[in-house]
C-alpha positions as CSV (number, residue, x, y, z in Angstrom):
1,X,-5.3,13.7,2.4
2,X,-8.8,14.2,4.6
3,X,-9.7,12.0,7.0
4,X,-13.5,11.0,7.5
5,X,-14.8,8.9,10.2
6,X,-16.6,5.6,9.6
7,X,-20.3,6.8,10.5
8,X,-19.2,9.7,7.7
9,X,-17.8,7.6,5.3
10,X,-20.9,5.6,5.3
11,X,-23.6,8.2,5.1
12,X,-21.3,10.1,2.9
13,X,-20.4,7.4,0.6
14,X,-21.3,8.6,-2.9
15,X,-19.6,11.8,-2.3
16,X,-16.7,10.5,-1.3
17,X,-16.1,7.7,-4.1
18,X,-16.5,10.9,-6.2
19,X,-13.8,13.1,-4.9
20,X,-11.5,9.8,-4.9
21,X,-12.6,9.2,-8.6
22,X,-11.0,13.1,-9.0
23,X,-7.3,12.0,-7.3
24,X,-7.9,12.2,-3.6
25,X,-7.0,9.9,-1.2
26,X,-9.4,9.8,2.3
27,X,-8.6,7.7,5.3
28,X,-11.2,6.4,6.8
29,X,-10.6,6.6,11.0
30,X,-12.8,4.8,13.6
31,X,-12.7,6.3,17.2
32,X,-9.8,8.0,15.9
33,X,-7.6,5.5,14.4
34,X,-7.1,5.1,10.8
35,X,-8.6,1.7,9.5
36,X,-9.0,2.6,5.5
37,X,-7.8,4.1,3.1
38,X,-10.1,5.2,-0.5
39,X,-7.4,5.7,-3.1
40,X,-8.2,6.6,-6.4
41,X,-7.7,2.8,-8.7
42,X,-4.8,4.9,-10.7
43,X,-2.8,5.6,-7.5
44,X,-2.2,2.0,-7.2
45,X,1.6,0.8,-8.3
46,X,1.4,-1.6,-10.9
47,X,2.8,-4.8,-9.7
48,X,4.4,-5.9,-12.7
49,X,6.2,-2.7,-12.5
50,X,7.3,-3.1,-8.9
51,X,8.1,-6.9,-9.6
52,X,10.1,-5.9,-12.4
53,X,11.8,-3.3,-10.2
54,X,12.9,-5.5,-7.5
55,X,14.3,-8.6,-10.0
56,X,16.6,-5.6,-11.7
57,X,17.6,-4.5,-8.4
58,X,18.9,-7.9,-7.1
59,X,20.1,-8.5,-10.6
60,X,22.6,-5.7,-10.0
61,X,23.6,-7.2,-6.5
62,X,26.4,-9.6,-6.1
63,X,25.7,-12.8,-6.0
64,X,27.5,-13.9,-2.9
65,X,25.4,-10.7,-1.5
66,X,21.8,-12.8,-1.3
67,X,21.2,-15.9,-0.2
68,X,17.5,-16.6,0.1
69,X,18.3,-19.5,2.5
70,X,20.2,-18.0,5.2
71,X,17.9,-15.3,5.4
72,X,15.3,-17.5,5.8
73,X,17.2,-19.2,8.5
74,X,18.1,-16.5,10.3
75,X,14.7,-15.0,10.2
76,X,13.6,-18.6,12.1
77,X,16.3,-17.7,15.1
78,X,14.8,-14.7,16.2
């Protein structure tokens, strides 16, 4: 993955929406921390997919395992 500053990124625009059209990924850093990231649109997970993932995962948990209130309640304690 390269990393490009902002001042780069926009004077170097074009080329760079190329090389992420081609499969790279480019983070985009301003005064040396990252603040983007120019992904190619294929690299993104699907979220259907990933929705689909997580209801078959906590479809194979046991019941008694997940209870959406008490985490919810226990999230307000902290």
């Amino acid at each position: 993955m390269s990393r490009v500053s902002a001042y780069d990124a926009k004077t170097h625009l074009s080329a760079l929406l190329e090389r992420a059209a081609a499969g790279e990924s480019i983070t985009i850093t301003k005064h040396g921390h990252d603040v983007a990231r120019l992904t190619p649109v294929d690299a993104r997970p699907d979220p259907a997919g990933l929705i689909e993932k997580v209801r078959g995962f906590r479809a194979s948990l046991p019941q008694e395992l997940i209870d959406i209130r008490e985490l919810i309640d226990d999230g307000r304690r902290y």
